[in-house]
N, C-alpha and C positions, 0 to 999 in steps of 0.2 A: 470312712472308706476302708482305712485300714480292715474292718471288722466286717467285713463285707463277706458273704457265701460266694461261691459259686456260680451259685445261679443266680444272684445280684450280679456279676460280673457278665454272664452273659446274657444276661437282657439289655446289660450294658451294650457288649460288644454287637449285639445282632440290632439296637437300637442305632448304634453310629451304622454301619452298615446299609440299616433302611435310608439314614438320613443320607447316604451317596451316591445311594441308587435313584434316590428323588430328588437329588441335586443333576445330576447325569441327567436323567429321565426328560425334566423341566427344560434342560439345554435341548435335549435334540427337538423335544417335540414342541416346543414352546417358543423357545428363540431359537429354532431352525440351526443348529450344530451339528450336522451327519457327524455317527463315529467315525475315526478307522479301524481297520482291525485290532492295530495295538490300543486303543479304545475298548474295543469292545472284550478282548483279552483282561484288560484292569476289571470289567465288571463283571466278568466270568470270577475273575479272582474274590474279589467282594462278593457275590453272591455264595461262593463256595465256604470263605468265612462266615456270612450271615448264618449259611445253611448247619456249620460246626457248632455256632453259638444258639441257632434255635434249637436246635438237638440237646445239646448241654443244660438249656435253661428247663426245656420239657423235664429231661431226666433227671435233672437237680442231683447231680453225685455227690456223695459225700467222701465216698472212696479215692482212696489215692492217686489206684490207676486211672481209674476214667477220667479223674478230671485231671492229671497228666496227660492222659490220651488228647482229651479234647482239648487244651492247653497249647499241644503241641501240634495237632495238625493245622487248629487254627491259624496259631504262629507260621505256620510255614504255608498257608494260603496269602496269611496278610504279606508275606514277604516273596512270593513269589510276584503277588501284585506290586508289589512295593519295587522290584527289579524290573519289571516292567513297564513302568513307571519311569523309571531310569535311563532304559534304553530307548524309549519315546522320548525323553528331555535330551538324549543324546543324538540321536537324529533332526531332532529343530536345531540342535547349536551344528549342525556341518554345513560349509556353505556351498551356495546354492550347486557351483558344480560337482560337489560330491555327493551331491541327495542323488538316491537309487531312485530309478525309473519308477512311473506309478504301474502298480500291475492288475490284474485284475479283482473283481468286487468280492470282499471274503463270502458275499452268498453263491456267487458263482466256486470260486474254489471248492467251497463245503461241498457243491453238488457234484463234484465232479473229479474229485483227490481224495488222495487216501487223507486221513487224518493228520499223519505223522509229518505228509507232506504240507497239510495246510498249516499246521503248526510251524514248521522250516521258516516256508514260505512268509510269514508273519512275522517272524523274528528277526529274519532279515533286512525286514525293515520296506517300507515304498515312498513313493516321492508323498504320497498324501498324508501321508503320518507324519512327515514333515515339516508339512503347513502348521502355522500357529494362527489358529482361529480367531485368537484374543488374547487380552491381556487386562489382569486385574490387579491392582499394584504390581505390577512389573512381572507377574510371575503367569507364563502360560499354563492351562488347562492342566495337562500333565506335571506339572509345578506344585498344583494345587493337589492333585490326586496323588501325589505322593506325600506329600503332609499330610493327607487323611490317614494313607496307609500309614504314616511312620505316629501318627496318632492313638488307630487303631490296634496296632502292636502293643500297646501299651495294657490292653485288656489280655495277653494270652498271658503276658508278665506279671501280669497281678494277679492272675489265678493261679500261677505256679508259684505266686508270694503268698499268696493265702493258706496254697496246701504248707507250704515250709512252717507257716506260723501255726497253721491247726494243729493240735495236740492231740487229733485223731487220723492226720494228715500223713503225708511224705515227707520226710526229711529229710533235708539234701548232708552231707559229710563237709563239712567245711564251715 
């Protein structure tokens, strides 16, 4: 692994990726788990990583920057998911008279708010992002999608360890 390219690394990452969207996927549509918005927020964020790592794998860089670039913004998709993620785990542990009121359906918002607002709006948090749908060893839905995400991280790390080790690579000072 150590010796791995780039674009090993992201077929890696855009393969775990696939696997959480077809993990996700199978729950709503198969055993019946409507998202919430901060749901559906996690898979925005997953798909935005997948979408950095097929890009990365397509172009196969060898180059410093780019695959610094792609590196880094993946990183900071798997981690914005990965906060999100967070603040959904932190909304299931408040109780129950501190859960925010359920509001209304992010398809309606989207039709009808600015962006900026539906984004707000989401992060705030609603009574239904609160529900805990289930429980798999102990750990609910958003539990588990953060172990993906803090999994997934692990691919933007190892491609900026790879460039460090290439001898045609980036080198970091230290």
């Amino acid at each position: 692994m150590s010796e791995w390219s780039l674009r090993q690394w992201s077929l890696v990452g855009l393969g775990f990726c696939v696997l959480m969207m077809a993990v996700a996927l199978v729950l709503e549509h198969v055993v019946g788990l409507e998202p919430c918005p901060l749901c559906v927020f996690q898979r925005v964020a997953v798909i935005a990583a997948g979408v950095v790592f097929a890009i990365a794998a397509m172009h196969g860089p060898e180059g410093r920057l780019a695959g610094a670039v792609y590196s880094i913004v993946a990183a900071i998709a798997v981690l914005a998911g990965a906060g999100l993620a967070m603040r959904h785990l932190w909304l299931q542990s408040l109780p129950a008279d501190q859960v925010p009121s359920c509001g209304p359906g992010l398809d309606y918002m989207v039709d009808i708010l600015p962006l900026s607002q539906v984004v707000s709006m989401v992060l705030t948090g609603s009574g239904e992002c609160a529900e805990v749908g289930g429980r798999l060893l102990g750990l609910s839905l958003p539990g588990w999608t953060l172990i993906g995400f803090v999994v997934l991280l692990v691919v933007p790390i190892a491609m900026l360890t790879t460039l460090r080790r290439s001898s045609t690579g980036y080198r970091w000072n230290g």
